[in-house]
C-alpha positions in Angstrom: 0.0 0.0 0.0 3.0 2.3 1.0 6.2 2.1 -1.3 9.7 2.6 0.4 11.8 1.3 -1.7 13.7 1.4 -4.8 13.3 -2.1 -6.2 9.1 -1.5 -5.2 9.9 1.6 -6.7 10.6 0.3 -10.0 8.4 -2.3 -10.0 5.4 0.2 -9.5 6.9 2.5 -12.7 6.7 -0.7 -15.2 3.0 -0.6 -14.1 2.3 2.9 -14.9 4.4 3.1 -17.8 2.2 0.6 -19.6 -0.5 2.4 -19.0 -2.9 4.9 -21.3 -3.9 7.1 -17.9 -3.0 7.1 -14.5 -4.0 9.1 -11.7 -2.0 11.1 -9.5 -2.4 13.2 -6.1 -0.2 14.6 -3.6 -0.1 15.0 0.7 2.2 18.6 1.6 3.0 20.3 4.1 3.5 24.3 3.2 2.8 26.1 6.6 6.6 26.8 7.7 8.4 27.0 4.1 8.8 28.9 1.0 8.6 25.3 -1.3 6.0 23.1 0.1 7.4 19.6 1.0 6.1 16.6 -0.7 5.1 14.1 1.8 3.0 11.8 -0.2 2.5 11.1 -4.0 -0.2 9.1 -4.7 -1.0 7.0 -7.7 -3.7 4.6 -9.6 -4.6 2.4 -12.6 -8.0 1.2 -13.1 -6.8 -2.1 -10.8 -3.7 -0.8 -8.5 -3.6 2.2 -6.3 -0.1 2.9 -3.9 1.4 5.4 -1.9 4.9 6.7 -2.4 6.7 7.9 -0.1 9.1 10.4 -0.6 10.4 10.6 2.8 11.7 7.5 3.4 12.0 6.1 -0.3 15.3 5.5 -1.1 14.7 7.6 -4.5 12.0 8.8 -6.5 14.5 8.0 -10.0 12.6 5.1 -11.2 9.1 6.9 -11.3 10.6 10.3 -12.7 10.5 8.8 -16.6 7.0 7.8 -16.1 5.5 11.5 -14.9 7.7 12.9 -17.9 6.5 10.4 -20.4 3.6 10.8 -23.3 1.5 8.4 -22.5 0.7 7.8 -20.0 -2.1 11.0 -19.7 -1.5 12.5 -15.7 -5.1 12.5 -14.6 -5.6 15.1 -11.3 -7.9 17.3 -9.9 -7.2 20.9 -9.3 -4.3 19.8 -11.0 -1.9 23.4 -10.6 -1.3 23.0 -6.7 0.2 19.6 -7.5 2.0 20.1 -10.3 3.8 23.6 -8.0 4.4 21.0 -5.5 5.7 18.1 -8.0 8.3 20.2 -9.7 11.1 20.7 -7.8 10.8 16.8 -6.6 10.2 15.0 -10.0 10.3 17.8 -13.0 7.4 18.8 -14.8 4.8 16.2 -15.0 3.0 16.1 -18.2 0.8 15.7 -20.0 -2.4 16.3 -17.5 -6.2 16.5 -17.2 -7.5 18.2 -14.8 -10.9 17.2 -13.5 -11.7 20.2 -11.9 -11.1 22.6 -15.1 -13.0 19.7 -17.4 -15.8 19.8 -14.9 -16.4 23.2 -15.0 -17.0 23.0 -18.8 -19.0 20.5 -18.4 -21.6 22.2 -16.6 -20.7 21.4 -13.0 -19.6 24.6 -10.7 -16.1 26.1 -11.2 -14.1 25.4 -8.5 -15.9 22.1 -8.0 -14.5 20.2 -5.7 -13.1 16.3 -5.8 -15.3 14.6 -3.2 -18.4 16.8 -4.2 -18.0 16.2 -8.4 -17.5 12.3 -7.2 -20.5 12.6 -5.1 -22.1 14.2 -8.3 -21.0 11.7 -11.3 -20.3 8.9 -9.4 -22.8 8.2 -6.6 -20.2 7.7 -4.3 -19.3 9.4 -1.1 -15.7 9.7 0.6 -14.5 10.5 4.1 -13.9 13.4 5.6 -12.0 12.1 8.6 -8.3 12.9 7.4 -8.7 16.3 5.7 -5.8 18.2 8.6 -3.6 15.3 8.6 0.4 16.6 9.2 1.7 14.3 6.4 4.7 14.9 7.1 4.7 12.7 10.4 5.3 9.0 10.2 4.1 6.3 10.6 0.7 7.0 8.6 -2.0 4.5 9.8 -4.0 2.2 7.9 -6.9 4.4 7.7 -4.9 7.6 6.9 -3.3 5.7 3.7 -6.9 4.7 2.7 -8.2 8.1 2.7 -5.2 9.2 0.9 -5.4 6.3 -1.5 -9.3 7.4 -2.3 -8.3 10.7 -3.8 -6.3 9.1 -6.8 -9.6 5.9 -7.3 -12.0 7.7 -8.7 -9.8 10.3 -11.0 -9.7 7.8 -14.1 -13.4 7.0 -13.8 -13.9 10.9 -13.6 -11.7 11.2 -16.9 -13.4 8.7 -18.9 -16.8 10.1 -18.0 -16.0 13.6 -18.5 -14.2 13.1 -21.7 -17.5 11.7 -23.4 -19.4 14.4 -21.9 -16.8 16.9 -23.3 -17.0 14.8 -27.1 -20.5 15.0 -27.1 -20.8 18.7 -25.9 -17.9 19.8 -28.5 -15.6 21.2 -26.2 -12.6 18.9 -26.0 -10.7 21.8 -27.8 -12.1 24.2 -25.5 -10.2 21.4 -23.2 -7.2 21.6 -24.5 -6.8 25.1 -24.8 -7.2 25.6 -21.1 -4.4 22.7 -20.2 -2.1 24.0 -22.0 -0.5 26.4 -19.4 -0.3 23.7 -16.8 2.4 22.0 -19.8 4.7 25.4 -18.9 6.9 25.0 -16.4 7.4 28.7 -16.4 3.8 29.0 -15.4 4.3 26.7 -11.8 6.4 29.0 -10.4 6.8 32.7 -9.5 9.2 35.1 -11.2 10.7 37.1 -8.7 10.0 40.6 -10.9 6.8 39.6 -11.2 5.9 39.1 -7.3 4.4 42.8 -7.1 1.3 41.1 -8.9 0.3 39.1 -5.7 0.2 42.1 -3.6 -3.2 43.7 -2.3 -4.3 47.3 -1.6 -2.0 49.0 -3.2 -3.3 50.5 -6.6 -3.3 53.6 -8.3 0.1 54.4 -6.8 2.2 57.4 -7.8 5.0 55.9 -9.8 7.9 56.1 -7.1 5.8 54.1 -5.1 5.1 51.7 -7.7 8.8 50.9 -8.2 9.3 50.6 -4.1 6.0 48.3 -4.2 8.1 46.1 -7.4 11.6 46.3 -5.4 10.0 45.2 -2.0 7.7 42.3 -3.6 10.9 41.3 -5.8 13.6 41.3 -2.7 11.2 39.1 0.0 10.7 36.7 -2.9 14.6 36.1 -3.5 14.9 35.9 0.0 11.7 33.8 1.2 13.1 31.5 -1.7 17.0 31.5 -0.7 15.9 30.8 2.6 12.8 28.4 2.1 10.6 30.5 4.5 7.2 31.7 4.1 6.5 35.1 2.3 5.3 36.4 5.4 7.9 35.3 7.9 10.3 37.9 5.5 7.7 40.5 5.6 4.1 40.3 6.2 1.8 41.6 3.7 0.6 44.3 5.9 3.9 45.6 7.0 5.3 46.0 3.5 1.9 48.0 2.3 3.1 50.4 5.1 6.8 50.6 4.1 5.1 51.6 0.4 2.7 54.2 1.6 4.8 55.4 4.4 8.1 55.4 2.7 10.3 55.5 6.0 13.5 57.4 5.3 15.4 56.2 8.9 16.0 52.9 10.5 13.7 55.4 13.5 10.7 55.6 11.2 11.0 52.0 10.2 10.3 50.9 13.5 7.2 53.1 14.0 5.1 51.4 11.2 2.4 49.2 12.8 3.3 45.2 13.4 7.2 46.0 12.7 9.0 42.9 14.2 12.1 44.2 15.9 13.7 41.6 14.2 13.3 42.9 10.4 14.3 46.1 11.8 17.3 44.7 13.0 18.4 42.0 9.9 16.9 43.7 7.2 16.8 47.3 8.0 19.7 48.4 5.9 18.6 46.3 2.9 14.8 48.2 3.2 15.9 51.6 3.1 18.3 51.3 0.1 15.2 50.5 -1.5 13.3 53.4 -0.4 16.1 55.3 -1.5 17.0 53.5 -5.4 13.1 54.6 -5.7 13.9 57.9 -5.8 10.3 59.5 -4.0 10.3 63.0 -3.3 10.6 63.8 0.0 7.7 64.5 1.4 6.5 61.7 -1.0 3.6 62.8 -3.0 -0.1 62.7 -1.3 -1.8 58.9 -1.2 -4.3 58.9 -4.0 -7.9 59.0 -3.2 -10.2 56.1 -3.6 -12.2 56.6 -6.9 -15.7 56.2 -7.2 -16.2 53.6 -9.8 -17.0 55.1 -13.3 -21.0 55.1 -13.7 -19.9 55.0 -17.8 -18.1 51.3 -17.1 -20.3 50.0 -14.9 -23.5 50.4 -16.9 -21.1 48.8 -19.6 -19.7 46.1 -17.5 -23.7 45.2 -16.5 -24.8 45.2 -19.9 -22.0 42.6 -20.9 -22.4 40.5 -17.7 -25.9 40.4 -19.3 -24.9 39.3 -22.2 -21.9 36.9 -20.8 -25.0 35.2 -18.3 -27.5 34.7 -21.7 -24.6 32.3 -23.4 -23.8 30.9 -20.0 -27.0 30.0 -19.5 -27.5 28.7 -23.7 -24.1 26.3 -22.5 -25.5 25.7 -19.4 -22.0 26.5 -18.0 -21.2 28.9 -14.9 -21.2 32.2 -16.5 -17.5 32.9 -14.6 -16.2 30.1 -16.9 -16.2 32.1 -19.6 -15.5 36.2 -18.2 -14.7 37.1 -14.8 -16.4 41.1 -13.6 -12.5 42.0 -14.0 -13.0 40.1 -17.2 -15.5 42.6 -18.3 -14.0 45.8 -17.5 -11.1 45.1 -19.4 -13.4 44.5 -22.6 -15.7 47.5 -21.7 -12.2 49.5 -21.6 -11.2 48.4 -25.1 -8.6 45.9 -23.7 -8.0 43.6 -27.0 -6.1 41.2 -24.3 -9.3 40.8 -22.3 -9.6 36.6 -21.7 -13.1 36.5 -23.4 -11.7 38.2 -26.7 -8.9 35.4 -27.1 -9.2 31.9 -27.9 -12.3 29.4 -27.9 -14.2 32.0 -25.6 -14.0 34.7 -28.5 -16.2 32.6 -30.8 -18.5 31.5 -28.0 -19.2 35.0 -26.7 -16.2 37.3 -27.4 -18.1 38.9 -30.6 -21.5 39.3 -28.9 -19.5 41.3 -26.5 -17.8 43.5 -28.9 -21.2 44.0 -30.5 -22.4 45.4 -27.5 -19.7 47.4 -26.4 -19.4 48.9 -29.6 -22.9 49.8 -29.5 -22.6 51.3 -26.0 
């Protein structure tokens, strides 16, 4: 049920590797690093489900061809998490189906999600008991391995089920088109420069601040990663939306911004206020900027293409969020070409009613 070693190891990748499909899952732990650590991986055929463990296995080389290979098809659910988690321990692991995205164009809710869409399509339902398990301890009982093993059983059942649906619906490109990020490795993990994109509360910033915001986001992700610790054991969210709005000029005004660990102060002081400084914000720094009142002109827009987005929803008898977001919408009622609902499969299903209407507007 639980596979330690290397000879098991291999005998479990001849198995897979003569497969068409397999499915795959994965137990981590995350709370206290930057990288989360694997502590399980499970796996399934349509007659064999094991456990691999990857903290006592002597090495995960004998399964690493397999999760690289074409076929056999990776079959998950909510497929991204895993693969993050996956590719520092095995590579990328390709190619995948994702229940959860196939779901959703299906017709079941996006976001669905494993135990309730097996509960749905398969008229089964599946414990609860072992969902704030610390994987990471050992040895795993009997009953913790079972519930583990239940999250890869039903995945290949799911597949075959939802790929008919998909054939007969016409939508297996539509498919397609959304799986194809998850076969980017670039995609699975974040680019340092591009951290400031995570970060909350701090738009419409005057454009010193908007380079401090990019420094700050870009330095706690180097270091979170060089030192595998949480974002937020660096610097918490909060503390660094000060730092950007405050813009403290002295290791003295650093220590008065709210929730300040001394510590920070101490370690990273120096390192903080270079920052401030490369940024080059006048001093006083220039007044916050008010919160807007949202545009009367694009919201009326934005409603009349939600309108419109919910009418084909509701012809697809899809979740109108699968195919434009209310951020979505915006961008098209602003004349954003780039807008998700005006590229791909989702222009031809409701990208040109939208630009009818907008043009209309």
């Amino acid at each position: 049920m639980i596979i330690h070693t290397s000879d098991d190891l291999a005998t479990l990748a001849d198995r897979l590797s003569s497969q068409d499909a397999i499915a795959l899952d994965t137990e981590f732990l995350r709370e206290r690093t930057y990288r989360a650590e694997l502590c399980l991986l499970q796996v399934a055929t349509r007659d064999h489900a094991a456990c691999i463990d990857p903290l006592t296995a002597d090495s995960l080389a004998p399964v690493l061809p397999v999760l690289a290979a074409s076929p056999p098809l990776k079959v998950l659910h909510a497929a991204r998490q895993d693969l993050e988690v996956l590719l520092p321990a095995t590579g990328l692991v390709a190619p995948v189906f994702d229940t959860q995205v196939a779901a959703a164009l299906a017709g079941y809710p996006p976001q669905v999600g494993y135990a309730e869409l097996v509960r749905r399509m398969l008229n089964i339902e599946l414990a609860k008991a072992h969902t704030r398990t610390d994987w990471s301890r050992r040895p795993l009982s009997a009953e913790q391995l079972e519930y583990a093993l239940d999250d890869v059983r039903h995945l290949l059942p799911l597949h075959a089920e939802l790929t008919e649906q998909l054939a007969g619906l016409g939508r297996l490109a539509w498919l397609a088109e959304e799986l194809r990020p998850l076969a980017d490795a670039g995609q699975l993990v974040v680019d340092p420069e591009d951290a400031w994109r995570r970060l909350k509360g701090l738009a419409g910033l005057d454009p010193g601040r908007d380079v401090l915001a990019r420094k700050l986001a870009a330095w706690r992700e180097r270091r979170a990663s060089d030192r595998n610790r949480p974002r937020g054991w660096i610097l918490d969210d909060a503390v660094l939306r000060e730092i950007v709005l405050q813009v403290p000029r002295s290791t003295a005004a650093l220590q008065r911004i709210p929730q300040m660990p001394e510590s920070v102060v101490r370690n990273s002081g120096t390192d903080l206020l270079a920052m401030v400084a490369a940024s080059e914000i006048a001093s006083p720094p220039p007044a916050l900027p008010k919160r807007q009142r949202p545009d009367p002109a694009l919201t009326a827009a934005a409603k009349r293409l939600s309108e419109v987005t919910a009418t084909v929803a509701a012809e697809l008898a899809i979740a109108p969020e699968v195919l434009a977001t209310r951020r979505d919408l915006e961008q098209v009622a602003r004349g954003d070409a780039g807008a998700a609902p005006l590229v791909g499969w989702r222009r031809d299903v409701v990208g040109v009613r939208l630009l009818a209407v907008a043009a209309g507007s």
